[in-house]
N, C-alpha and C positions, 0 to 999 in steps of 0.2 A: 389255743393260739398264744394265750398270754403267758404260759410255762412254756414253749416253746421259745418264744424269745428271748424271758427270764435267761432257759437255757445256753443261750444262744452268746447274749451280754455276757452271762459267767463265764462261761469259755472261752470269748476274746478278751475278759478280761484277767483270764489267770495264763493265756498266750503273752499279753501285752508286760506283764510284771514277771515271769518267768518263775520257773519253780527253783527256789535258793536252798543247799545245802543248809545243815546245820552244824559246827565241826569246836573241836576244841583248843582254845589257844593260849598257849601256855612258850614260855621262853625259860630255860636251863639252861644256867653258863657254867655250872659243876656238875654233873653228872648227865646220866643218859636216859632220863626216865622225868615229867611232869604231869602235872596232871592243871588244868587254871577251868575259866568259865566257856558256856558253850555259847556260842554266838553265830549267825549267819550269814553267808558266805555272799557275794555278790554273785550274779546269776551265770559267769564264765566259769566261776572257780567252783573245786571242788578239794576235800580236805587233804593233809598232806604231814608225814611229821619227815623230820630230819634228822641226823643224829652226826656228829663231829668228833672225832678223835684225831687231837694235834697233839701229837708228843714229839720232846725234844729230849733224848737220852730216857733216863726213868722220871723226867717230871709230865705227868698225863694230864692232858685237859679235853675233859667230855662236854660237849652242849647239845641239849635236846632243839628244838623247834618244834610245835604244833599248832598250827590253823589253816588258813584258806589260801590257794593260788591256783592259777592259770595250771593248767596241765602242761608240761615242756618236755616232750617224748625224749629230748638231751640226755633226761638225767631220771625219768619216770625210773620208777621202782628199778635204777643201776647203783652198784657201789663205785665209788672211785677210790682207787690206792694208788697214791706217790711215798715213795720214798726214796731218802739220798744216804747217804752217809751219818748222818746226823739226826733228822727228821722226817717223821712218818705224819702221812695224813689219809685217814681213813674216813668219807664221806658218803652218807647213804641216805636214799631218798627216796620215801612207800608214801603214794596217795593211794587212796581208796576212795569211793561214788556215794556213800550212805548216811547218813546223817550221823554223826560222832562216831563213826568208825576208826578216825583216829586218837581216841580216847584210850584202846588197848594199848598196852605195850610189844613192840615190835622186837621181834628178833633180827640182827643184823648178820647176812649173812656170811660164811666163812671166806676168809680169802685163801684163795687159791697160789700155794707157793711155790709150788714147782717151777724149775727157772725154765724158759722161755726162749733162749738162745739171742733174746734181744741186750746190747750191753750199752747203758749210757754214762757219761762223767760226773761224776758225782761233787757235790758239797752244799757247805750250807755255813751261813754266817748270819748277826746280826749285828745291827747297825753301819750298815754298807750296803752301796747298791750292788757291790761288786765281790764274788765268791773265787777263790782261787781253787781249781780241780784240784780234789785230794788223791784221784785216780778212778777208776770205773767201778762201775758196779754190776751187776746178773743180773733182770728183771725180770720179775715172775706173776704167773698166771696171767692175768688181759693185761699188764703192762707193757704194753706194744710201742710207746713213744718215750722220746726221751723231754721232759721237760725243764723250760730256762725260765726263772721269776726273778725278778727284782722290782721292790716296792717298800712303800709304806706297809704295815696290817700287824693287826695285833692278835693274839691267843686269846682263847677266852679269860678272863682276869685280870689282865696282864694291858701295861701301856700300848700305845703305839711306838711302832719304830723301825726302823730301816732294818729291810730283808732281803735276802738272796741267796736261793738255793739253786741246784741243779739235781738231777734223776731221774728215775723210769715214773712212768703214770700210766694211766688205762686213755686210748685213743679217744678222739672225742673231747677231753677235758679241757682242752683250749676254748674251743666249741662255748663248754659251758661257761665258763669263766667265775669268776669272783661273785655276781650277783647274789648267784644262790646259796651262797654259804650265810649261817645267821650266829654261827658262835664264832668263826674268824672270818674277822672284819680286814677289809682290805680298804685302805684311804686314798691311797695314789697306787696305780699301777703304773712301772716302768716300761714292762717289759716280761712277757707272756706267751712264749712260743714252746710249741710241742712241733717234733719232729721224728 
């Protein structure tokens, strides 16, 4: 009887504490690839890495993320591509269920560029909330919406400062918003409408 109950306590009590991930967490604001210490996750989350490509012309900036969060079916293992005229922004985001699974390095997958038949106005300016259409653009593969931003937010390395673009993006990315990006930072948003 006395192991039976032993059994009994252990049970509600590893119910009561929940079983926690283990995952790796590391932050990358040059490249696309870290590796940091492994720590555990609180009992909702499970591991997750990120990976951010904001380029503006030929100047690239890569940033990794890897550790624990909430599952957000928004953005779960999706890529998102906007691009305008000026700036592209490629965002991709793999959780995985296992203890340092996000430890590997992840492959990001291809984007799809065949155009779409979707066309939105395009540009892109910095320090201003306000961009003047340089003229339209093709949007391709899941870029179904056309998106309008004006704000504060920075690149990876780079200060804060007033932004505003317009362009195609993958549906949905309204949706997700700013949150979940961790190599660009957004400070104030203006103004965030996908159409």
């Amino acid at each position: 009887m006395r192991v039976f109950l032993t059994s009994i306590y252990t049970f509600s009590a590893l119910i009561a504490t929940g079983f926690c991930l283990t995952c790796d967490h590391c932050l990358y604001l040059h490249g696309d690839s870290c590796s940091g210490f492994s720590d555990k996750c609180k009992e909702d989350e499970i591991c997750v890495t990120k990976i951010e490509n904001a380029t503006v012309g030929n100047d690239v900036r890569l940033s990794v993320f890897k550790g624990c969060e909430r599952y957000d079916p928004r953005d779960g293992n999706t890529t998102i591509y906007y691009s305008s005229d000026k700036y592209i922004f490629h965002f991709y985001t793999k959780y995985c269920n296992e203890d340092n699974c996000n430890r590997r390095r992840i492959r990001v997958p291809v984007i799809n560029m065949t155009k779409n038949g979707v066309e939105c106005p395009t540009c892109y300016v910095t320090g201003s909330f306000e961009c003047t259409e340089t003229g339209t653009m093709k949007c391709v593969g899941e870029q179904e919406q056309c998106l309008d931003f004006s704000g504060i937010m920075r690149r990876p390395g780079l200060p804060f400062e007033k932004h505003a673009t317009r362009g195609c993006v993958n549906a949905g990315t309204c949706e997700i918003g700013f949150p979940a990006l961790k190599g660009n930072t957004c400070l104030q948003q203006n103004r965030l409408i996908c159409l």
